[in-house]
C-alpha positions in Angstrom: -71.8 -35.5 -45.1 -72.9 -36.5 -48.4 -71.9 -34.5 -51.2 -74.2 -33.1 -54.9 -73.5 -35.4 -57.4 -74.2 -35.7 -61.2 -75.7 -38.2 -63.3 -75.8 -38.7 -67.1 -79.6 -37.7 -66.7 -78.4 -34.0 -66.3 -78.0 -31.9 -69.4 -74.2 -30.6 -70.5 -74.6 -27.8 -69.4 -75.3 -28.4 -65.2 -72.6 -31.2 -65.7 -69.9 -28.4 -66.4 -71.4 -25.9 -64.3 -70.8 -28.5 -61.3 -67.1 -29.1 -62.4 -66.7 -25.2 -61.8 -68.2 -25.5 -58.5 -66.0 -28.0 -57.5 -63.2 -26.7 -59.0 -63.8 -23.3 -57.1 -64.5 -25.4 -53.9 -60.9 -27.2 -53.8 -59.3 -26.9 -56.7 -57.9 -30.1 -59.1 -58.1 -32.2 -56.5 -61.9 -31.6 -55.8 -62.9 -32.0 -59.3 -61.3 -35.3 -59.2 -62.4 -36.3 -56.7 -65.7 -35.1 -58.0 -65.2 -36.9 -61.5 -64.0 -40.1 -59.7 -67.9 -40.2 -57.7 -69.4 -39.3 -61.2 -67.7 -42.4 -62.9 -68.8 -44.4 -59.4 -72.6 -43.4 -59.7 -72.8 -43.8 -64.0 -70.7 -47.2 -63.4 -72.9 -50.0 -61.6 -70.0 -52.1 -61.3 -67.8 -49.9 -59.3 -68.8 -50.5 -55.7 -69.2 -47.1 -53.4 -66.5 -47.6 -51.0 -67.9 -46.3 -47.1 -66.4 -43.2 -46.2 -65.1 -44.8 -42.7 -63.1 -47.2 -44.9 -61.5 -44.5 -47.2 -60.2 -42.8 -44.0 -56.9 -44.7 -41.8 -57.7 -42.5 -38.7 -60.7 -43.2 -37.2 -58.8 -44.6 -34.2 -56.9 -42.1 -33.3 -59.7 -39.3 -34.0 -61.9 -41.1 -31.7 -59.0 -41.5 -29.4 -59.2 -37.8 -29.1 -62.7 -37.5 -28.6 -62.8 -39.9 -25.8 -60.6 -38.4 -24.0 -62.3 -35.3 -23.0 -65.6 -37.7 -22.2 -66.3 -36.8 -18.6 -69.2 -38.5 -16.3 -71.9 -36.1 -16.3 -72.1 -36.2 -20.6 -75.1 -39.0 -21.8 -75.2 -37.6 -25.2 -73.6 -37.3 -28.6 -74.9 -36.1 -31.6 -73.1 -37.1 -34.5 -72.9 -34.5 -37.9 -72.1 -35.9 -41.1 -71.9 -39.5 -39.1 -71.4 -41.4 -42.2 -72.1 -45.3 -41.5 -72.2 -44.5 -38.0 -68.9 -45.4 -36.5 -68.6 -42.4 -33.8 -72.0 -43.0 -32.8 -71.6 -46.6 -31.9 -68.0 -45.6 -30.0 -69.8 -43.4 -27.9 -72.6 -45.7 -27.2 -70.6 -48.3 -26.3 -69.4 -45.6 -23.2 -72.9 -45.3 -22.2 -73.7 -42.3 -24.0 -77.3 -41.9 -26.2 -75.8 -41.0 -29.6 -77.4 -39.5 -32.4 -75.9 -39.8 -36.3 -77.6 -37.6 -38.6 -75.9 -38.1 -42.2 -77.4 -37.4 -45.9 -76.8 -40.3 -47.8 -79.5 -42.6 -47.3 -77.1 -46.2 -47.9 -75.0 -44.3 -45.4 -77.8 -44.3 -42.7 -79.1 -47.9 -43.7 -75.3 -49.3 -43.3 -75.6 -47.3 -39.9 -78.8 -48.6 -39.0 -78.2 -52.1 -40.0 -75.0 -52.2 -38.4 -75.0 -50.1 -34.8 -78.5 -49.4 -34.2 -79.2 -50.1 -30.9 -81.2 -49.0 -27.5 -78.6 -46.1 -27.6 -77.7 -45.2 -31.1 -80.1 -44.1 -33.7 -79.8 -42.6 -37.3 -81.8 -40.1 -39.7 -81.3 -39.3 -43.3 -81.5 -35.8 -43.3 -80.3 -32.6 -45.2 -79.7 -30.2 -42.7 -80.0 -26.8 -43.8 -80.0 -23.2 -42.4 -83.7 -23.5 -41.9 -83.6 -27.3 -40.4 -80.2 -27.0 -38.1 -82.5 -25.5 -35.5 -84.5 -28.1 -35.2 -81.9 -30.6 -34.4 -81.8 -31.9 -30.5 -79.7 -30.4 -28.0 -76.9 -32.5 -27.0 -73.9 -32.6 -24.3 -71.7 -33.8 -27.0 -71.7 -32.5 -30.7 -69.4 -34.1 -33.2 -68.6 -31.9 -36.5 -66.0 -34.1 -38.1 -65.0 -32.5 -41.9 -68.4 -31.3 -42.9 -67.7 -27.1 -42.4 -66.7 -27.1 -46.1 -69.4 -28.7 -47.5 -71.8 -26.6 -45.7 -69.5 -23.5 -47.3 -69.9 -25.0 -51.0 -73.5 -25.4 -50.3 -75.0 -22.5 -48.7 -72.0 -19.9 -48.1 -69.5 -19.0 -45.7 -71.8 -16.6 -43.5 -74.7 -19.1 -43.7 -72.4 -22.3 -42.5 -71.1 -19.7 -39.9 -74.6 -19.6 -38.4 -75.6 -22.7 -38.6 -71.8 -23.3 -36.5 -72.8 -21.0 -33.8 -76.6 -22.8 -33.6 -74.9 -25.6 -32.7 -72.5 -24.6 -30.4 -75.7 -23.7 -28.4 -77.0 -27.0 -28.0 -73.9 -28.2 -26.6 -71.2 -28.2 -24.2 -68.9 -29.9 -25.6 -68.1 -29.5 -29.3 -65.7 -31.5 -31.6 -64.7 -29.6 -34.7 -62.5 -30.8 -37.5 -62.1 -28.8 -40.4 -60.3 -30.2 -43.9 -57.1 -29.9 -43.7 -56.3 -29.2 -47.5 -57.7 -25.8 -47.6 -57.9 -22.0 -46.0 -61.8 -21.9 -45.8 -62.7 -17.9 -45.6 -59.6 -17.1 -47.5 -59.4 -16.8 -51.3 -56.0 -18.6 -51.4 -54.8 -21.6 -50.0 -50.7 -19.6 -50.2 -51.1 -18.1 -46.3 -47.9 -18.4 -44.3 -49.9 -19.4 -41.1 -50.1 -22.8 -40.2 -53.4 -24.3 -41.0 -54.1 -25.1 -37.3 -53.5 -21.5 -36.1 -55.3 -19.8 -39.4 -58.8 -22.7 -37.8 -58.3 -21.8 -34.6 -58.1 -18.0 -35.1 -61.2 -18.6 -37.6 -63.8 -20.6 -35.4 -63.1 -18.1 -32.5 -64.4 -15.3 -35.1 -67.1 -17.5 -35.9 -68.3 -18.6 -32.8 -66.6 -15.8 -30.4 -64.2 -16.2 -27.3 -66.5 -17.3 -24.9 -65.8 -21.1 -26.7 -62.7 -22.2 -25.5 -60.3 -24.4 -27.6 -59.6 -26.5 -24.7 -57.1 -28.8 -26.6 -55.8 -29.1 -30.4 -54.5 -32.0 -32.7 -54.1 -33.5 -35.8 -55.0 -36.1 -37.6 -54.0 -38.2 -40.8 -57.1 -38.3 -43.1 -55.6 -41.0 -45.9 -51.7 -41.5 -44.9 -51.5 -39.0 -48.1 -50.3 -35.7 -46.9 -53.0 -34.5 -45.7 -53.4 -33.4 -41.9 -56.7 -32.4 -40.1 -56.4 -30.3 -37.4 -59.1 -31.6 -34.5 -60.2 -28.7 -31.7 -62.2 -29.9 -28.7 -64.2 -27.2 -27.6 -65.6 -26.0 -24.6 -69.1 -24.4 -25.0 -71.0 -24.8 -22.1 -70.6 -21.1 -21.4 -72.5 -19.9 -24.3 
């Protein structure tokens, strides 16, 4: 999920304001991370590099993913899908999938490269007053995109728009980052990060979704492990 950026057409004074933000969000390494896309976006001739190629385990996450595919799921919708590289995995095991990412060069990558009779992409913000009107689907993927939604609308509000989706699915993926304690006001908790998400999306979302399987994942080869829950939610 694309992230708010600054440009040298803002005044001083939202440019610092947005390093606070992301400094409150995550800390030195999110404001670098931050400064690094401001010097990307105010420099033409440093290339945006795609998100699927700043990440070294797509093939294992989708490993997991595929694995809890079963026969009678056709679809896949696909949050925060980036250039679309879930979405044409799942469509190439027969399912209809359904990327919805926004970044607009994101989506055109994705539609120049894996559109298809059973993959298709929108550019669009989703929101607490659009998630509604996003399609039911047997499959939903929410891959790293729980903190941005906290940064920009607020823990309760992101837990909301959670729960909306788990209603349109039965099967939901959720991967939250794996460098932080979202909901907490440190990141120094003695719980493993994987027990402190589990415990959290079951408050969120309540114990009739069951965590049918957890792993992790390796997001740059860095030190930093995702944990991955596949979750079963065609109960609620």
């Amino acid at each position: 999920m694309a992230e708010t950026t600054v440009t040298t057409e803002q005044k001083p004074l939202a440019l610092i304001k947005r390093a606070v933000e992301l400094y409150r969000d995550g800390g030195t390494e999110r404001l670098k991370r931050g400064a690094e896309e401001y010097l990307r976006i105010n420099t033409p001739l440093l290339e945006k590099p795609q998100y699927q190629d700043r990440r070294i385990d797509n093939e294992r996450r989708w490993e997991y993913i595929e694995t809890h595919i079963e026969p009678e799921h056709e679809s896949v919708l696909d949050i925060g899908c980036a250039e679309g590289v879930f979405c044409a995995r799942a469509a190439e095991c027969g399912l209809y999938a359904v990327g919805v990412d926004s970044d607009d060069e994101s989506i055109r990558i994705a539609r120049n490269t894996h559109s298809g009779d059973t993959a298709a992409f929108r550019a669009q913000e989703i929101t607490p007053e659009t998630v509604s009107d996003l399609p039911e689907s047997d499959i939903v993927l929410f891959l790293t995109v729980h903190h941005h939604w906290v940064s920009a609308f607020g823990f309760e509000s992101a837990a909301e728009m959670i729960r909306m989706l788990c209603e349109k699915s039965d099967l939901f993926v959720y991967e939250p980052p794996g460098d932080r304690y979202l909901g907490s006001e440190t990141n120094d908790l003695p719980q493993p990060l994987s027990e402190y998400y589990a415990d959290l999306f079951r408050e969120i979302v309540g114990d009739d979704a069951r965590i049918v399987a957890t792993y992790t994942s390796s997001y740059t080869g860095a030190g930093r492990e995702d944990p991955i829950f596949i979750v079963d939610t065609s109960e609620r």
